[in-house]
N, C-alpha and C positions, 0 to 999 in steps of 0.2 A: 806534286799534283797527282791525285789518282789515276792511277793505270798509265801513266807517261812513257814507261820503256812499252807496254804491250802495244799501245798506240800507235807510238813512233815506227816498233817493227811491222806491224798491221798493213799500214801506209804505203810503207816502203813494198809489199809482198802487192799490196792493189796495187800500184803505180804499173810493176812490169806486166801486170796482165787487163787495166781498165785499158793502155792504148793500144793492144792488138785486133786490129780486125776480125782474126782469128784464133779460137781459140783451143788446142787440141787435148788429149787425156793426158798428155807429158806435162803441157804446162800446167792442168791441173795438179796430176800431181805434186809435182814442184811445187806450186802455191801449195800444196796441202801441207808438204813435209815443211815449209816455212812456218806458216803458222800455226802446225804442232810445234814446235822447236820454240815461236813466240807465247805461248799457251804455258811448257812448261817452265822457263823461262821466268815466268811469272808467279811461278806456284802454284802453279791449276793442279787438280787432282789428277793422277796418271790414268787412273780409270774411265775418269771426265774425260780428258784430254782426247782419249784412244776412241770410246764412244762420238764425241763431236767431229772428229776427222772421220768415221766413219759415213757418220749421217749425211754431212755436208760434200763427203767425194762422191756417194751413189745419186746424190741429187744434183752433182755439179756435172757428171758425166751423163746426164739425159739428152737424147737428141735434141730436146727443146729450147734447152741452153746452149751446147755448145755450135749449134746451127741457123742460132738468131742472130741479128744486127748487130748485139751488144753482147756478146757473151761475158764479159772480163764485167759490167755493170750486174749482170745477174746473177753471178757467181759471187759478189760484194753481197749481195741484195738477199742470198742463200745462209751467207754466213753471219751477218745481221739475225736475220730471222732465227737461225739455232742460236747466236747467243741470246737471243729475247729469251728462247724457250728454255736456255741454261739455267738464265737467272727467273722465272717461276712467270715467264708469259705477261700475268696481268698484276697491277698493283694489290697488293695482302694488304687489309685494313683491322686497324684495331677491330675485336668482335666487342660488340657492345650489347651487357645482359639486358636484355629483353623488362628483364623486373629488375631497380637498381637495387642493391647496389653494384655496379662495376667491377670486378675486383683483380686487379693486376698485380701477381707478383714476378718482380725484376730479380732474376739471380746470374751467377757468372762468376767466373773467375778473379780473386785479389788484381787492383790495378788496371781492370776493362773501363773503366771510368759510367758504374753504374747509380752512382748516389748524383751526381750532376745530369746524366742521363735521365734518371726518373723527373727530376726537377724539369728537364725540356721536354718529357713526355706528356706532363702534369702542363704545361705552358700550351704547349699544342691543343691538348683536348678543351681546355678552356677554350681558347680560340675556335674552338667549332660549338663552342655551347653547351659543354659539362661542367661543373662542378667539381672538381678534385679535389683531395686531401691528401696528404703525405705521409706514411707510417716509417719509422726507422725500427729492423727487426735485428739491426747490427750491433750485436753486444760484446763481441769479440774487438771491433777494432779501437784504438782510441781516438776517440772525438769524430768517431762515424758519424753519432745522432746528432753531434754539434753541428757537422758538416754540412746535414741533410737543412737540421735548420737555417742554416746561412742562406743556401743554396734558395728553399721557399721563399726566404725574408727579400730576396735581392728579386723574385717575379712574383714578389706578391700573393705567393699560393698556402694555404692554414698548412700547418705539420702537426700532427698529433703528439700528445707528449708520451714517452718510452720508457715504462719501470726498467732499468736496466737489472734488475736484482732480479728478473722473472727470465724464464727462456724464452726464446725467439715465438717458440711454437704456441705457447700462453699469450703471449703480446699480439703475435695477431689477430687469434681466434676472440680476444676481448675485443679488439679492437673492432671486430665483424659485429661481433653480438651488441655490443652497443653503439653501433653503427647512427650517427644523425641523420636521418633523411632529408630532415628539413632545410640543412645545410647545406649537404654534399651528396652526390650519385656517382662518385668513383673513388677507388682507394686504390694509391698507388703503393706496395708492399717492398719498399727497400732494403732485402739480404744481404746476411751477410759475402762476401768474395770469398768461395774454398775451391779448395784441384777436387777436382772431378775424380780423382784416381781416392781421396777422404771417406772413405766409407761411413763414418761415424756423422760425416754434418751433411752429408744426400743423403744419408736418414733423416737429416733434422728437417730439409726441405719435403721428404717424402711424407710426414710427418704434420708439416705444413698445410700444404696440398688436402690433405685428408681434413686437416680441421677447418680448413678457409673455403674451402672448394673453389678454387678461384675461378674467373673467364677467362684470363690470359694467363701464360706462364712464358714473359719474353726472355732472351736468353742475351744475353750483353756481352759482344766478345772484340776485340780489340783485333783491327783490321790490321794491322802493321805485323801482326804473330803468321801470319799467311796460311800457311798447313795448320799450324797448331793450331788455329780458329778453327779449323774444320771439323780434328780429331774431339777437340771441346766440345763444340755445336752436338757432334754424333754421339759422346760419351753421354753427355748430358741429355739427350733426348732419349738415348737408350735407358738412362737410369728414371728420370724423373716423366717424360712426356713433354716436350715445351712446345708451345702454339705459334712462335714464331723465335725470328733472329733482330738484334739490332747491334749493327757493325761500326764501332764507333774509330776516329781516327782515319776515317778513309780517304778524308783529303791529304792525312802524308805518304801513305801511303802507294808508293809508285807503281810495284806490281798487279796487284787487285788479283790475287789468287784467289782468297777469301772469298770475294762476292760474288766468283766465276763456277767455285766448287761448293759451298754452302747446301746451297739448295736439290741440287744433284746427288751430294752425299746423304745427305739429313730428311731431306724431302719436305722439310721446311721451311718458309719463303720466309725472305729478310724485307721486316714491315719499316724497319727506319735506319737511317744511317748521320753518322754525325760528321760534320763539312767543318769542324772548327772546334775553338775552344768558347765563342760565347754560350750564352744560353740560350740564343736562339739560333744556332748552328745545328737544328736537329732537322731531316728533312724526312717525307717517305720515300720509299725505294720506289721509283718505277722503272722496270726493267726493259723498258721500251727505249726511254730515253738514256741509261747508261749506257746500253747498244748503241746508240749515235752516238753518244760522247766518245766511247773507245774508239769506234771507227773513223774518230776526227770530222762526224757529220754536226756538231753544236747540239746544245739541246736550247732551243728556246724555249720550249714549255716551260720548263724548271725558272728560266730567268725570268718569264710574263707572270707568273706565279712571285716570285721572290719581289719584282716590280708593285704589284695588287697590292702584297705583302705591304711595302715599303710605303706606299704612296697612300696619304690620304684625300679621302674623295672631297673633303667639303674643302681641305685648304688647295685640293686641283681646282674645283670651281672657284672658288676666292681669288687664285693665281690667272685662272685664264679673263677673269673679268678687270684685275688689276694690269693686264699683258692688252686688254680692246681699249683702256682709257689711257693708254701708257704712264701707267701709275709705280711698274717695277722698279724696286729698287734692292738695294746691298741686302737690306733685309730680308728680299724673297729670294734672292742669290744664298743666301747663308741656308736656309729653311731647306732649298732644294739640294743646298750638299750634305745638309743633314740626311736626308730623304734617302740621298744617293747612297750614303755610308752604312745605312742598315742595309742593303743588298750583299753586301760583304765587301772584300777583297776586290780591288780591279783588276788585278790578276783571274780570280775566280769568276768572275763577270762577267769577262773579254772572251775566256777560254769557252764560255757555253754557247757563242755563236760561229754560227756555222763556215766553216774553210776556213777557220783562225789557225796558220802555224802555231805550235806548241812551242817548237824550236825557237821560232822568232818571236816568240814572246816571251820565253825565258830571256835571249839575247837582249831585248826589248830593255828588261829589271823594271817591269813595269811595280812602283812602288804606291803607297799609299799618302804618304810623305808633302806633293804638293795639294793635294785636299787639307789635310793636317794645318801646312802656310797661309792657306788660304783662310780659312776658318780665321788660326790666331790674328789676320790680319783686320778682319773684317771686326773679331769682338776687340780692336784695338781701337777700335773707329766709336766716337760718341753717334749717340741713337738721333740727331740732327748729321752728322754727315754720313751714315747708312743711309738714312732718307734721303738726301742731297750732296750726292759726290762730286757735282760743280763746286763748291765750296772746299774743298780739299786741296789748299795754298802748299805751299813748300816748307812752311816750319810745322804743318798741321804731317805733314809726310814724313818728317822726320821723327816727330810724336809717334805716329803708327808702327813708324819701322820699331823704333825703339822699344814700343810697348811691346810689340809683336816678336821680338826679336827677330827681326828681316833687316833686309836693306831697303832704300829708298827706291831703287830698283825693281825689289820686289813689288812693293807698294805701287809705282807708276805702271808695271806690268799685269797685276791687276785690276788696274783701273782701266787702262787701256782695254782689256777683255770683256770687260763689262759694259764699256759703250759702243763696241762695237757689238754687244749680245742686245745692248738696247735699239742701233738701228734697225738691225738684223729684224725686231721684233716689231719697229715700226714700219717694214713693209710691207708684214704680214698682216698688218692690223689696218695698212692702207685701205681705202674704201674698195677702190677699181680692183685691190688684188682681193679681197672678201668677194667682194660679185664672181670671181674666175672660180675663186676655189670653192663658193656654193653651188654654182654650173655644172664643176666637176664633182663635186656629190651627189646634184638630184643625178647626173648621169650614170651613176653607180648605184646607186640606190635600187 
């Protein structure tokens, strides 16, 4: 889980100083030299590191703070606030050219996971109402442009096709000049992966640049490398210019030195980050909310976001009007754990709300496993008894388990779940309990 050790030690440094009444410039310090120690620790940049305990001790040792109600609450609330401003304050958004075409090229190091990336950046921008294409400029790797086409083919998104016989620098610039408007308003420019230290192929991208002029120049660097993401990020903005960062792999990512020193070093803010290996594990950076996440405050934003995401609007009205006639059945149970499943991980789900031990949720082993049972249970069941689970006899149970690979067990234990999710739902839909709970709306309203 990201940032899991910084977190843990974070915690543990508030705990001793949120319950003192009082708070003096010893315990301050103390907390300070703790979470420098938790900072580097992590992989935070020594320079970062030295800088933030600076800032955060002259502001924690003001009379203002240590002579309030709450000191240990406002000194949390101090160190929050510099890491907002670590990680670049406000969200960085794609820049979008003014006259299209769009043009984005994605470069970075062999093995950042940028040909998949492009493909979730190309899925994103669609989702807000662009048009994307897909170029593969990677002639060096084998079955890069293959890859890039899989990658479109499985979200649906056009890929341009790639003379590999041509250099990189050729392939794009045609691909500029005969740009379809009619079609598409953004091109996404998939690089080849070289070391930054390559002088010959940061030619080839500087070279790029000149003939594409592009709007973006993202920079795709694998969070798990810690430091070396950083020295990358800086090599690569010193050589070529890049307009942003996207940090992929940051959910294994336990330290989160990377995302902590990135933008500090570089001065360039990290516009996305990657939560997973699906294709649509690609999120934007807000550095508002990764500050509560580390500080073990939840981020709900990100999960009401990821919810919108998941949930759609017409089958929410079709469900809530099948939930007033009490019409639900196995069928809208299946649909909603579909629903559920594109949010991610329950693990990752759980973790974004607010005062969730980290600890006891690893202890937890919360898996993904009995959604999985459940599912195969329900498509073991014919489309008459999803309909109608009164009719679900004892050799039709043994049918399911068996299709299902379950037990009968399992099978009686989700049936049993399910009616009691159906009373549950006929109370709500009670007459006398609608009258209470419209009362207490118009009174909020």
């Amino acid at each position: 889980m990201a940032f899991e050790n910084l977190s843990d030690k974070l915690q543990q440094t508030f705990k001793k100083i949120r319950g003192k009444g009082k708070v003096t410039e010893k315990d301050v310090k103390e907390a300070m030299r703790e979470v420098k120690l938790a900072l580097l620790e992590a992989d935070v940049n020594f320079k970062v590191v030295k800088e933030f305990e600076k800032t955060v001790y002259e502001k924690a040792i003001g009379s203002e703070v240590l002579e309030s109600l709450t000191p240990g609450q406002q000194i949390i609330k101090i160190i929050r606030d510099e890491l907002v401003n670590l990680m670049g304050s406000t969200q960085a958004k794609i820049t979008i050219s003014p006259k299209p075409p769009t043009i984005i090229m994605m470069v970075g190091l062999n093995g950042a996971g940028k040909t998949t990336t492009s493909g979730k950046l190309a899925n994103i921008l669609r989702k807000q109402g662009k048009r994307p294409v897909l170029l593969s400029c990677d002639v060096y790797r084998p079955a890069a442009i293959k890859q890039l086409e899989v990658v479109g083919n499985s979200l649906n998104i056009p890929v341009l096709s790639t003379d590999e016989t041509k250099n990189p620098v050729d392939i794009a610039k045609e691909a500029v000049d005969n740009f379809d408007l009619s079609k598409f308003d953004t091109l996404i420019i998939d690089t080849a992966g070289r070391l930054h230290v390559n002088e010959e192929l940061m030619e080839e991208l500087k070279l790029m640049k000149e003939a594409v002029n592009p709007t973006e120049i993202l920079l795709v660097v694998d969070a798990m490398t810690g430091q070396d993401a950083v020295n990358v990020a800086e090599s690569f903005n010193n050589t070529l210019g890049i307009d942003g960062i996207i940090l992929t792999k940051l959910d294994g990512d336990t330290r989160g030195g990377a995302a902590l020193s990135v933008k500090a070093v570089t001065g360039k803010p990290i516009k996305f980050v990657g939560m997973g290996e699906k294709l649509s594990d690609l999120e934007p950076f807000y550095p508002d909310r990764m500050a509560s996440r580390i500080l073990g405050m939840g981020d709900v934003l990100t999960l009401i976001d990821k919810a919108q995401e998941a949930f759609d609007e017409k089958k929410a009205a079709e469900l809530e009007e099948k939930i007033r006639k009490s019409q639900f059945d196995l069928n809208d149970f299946l649909e909603q754990l579909r629903q559920m499943k594109k949010m991610g991980p329950l693990s990752q789900i759980l973790g974004m709300l607010p005062g969730i031990n980290k600890k006891a949720l690893e202890e937890a082993n919360i898996d993904d496993k009995p959604l999985i049972k459940t599912e195969a249970i329900i498509l073991s069941m014919t489309p008459k008894e999803r309909a109608n689970p009164g009719i679900i006899n004892s050799s039709r149970k043994r049918r399911i388990a068996q299709g299902s690979g379950t037990t009968v067990a399992d099978v009686n234990a989700l049936l049993k779940q399910f009616e009691q999710m159906q009373k549950m739902m006929k109370q709500f839909t009670n007459p006398k309990m609608m009258k209470k709970m419209n009362k207490f709306n118009k009174h909020f309203r």
